[in-house]
N, C-alpha and C positions, 0 to 999 in steps of 0.2 A: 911856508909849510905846504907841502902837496899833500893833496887828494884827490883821491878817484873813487866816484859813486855809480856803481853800474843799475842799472836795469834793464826793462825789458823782458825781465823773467816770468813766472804763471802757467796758466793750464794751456797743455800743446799736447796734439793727438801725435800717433807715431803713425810718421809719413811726413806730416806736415812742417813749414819751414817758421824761422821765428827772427827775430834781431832783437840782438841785443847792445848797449849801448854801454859807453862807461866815462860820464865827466869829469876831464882833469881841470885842477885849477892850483892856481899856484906857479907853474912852470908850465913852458908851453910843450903841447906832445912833441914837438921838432927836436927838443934836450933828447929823448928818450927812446929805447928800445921800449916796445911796448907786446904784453901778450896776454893771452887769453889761457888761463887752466879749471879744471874742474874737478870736483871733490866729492866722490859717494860717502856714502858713511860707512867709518868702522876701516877708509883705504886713501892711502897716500895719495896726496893729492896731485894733478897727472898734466901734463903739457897738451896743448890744443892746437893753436897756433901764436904768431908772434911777428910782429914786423920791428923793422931795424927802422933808425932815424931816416934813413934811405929811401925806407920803403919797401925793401925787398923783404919776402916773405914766406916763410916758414909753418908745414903742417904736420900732426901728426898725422902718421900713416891710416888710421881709421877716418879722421874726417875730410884727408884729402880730395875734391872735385866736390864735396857736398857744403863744406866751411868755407868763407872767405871774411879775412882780415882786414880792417880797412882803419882807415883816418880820415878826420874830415880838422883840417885845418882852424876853418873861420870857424868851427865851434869849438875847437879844442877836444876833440873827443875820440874815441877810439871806437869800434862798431864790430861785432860778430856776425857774419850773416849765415844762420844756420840753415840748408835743407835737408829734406827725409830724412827727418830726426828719427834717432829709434828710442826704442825703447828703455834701453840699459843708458841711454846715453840724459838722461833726466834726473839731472845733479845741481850740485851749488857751483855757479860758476862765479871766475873771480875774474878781476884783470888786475895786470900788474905793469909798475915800470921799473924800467933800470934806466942808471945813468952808466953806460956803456962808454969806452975809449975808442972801441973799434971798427965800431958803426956797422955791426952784424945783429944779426938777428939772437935774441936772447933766447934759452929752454929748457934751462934748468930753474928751480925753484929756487934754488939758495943764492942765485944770481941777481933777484930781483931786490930793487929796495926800496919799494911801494905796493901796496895791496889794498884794492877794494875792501867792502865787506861781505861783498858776493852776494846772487842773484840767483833763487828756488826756481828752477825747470819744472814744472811735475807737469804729471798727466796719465791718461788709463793706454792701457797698448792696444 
């Protein structure tokens, strides 16, 4: 059985940077394309970024140079590293995994076949 339990989530001004974290257990992150999406309320839930079993890694266009994707191996875990967060951008994040054939990076929503239960951003602007 996989799971993945993120946090790292809470009060964050806008500017400032945050990390966030997402434990898988079960299978090891190396099986998996792995990514990060997040969810305001009332709005489809939106791609952020994503790495492939590889490694190689994948942004949306808004968090490019400020987002970076990672893994860390010996802990099994996946990591967001947010800076100059803004303000709109203080939503429920998730992570997810797929078990991928192609060893690319994943970015659709309905590609995935693992989800956290996601992780509250908030803060004043």
């Amino acid at each position: 059985q996989v799971q993945l339990v993120e946090s790292g989530g809470g009060l964050v001004q806008t500017g400032e940077s945050l990390r966030l974290s997402c434990a898988v257990s079960g299978r090891s992150v190396t099986l998996f394309a792995m990514g990060w999406f997040r969810q305001a309320p009332g709005k489809e839930r939106e791609f952020v970024a994503a790495i492939s079993p590889r490694e190689s890694t994948a942004y949306a266009d808004s968090v490019k140079a400020r987002f970076t994707i990672f893994r860390d191996v010996s802990k099994n875990a996946l990591y967001l590293e947010m800076n100059s967060l803004k303000a709109e951008e203080k939503d429920v994040y998730y992570c997810a995994a797929a078990l991928t054939l192609n060893g690319r990076e994943v970015m659709r929503v309905k590609e995935y076949d693992y989800w956290g239960q996601g992780t509250q951003i908030n803060g004043s602007s």
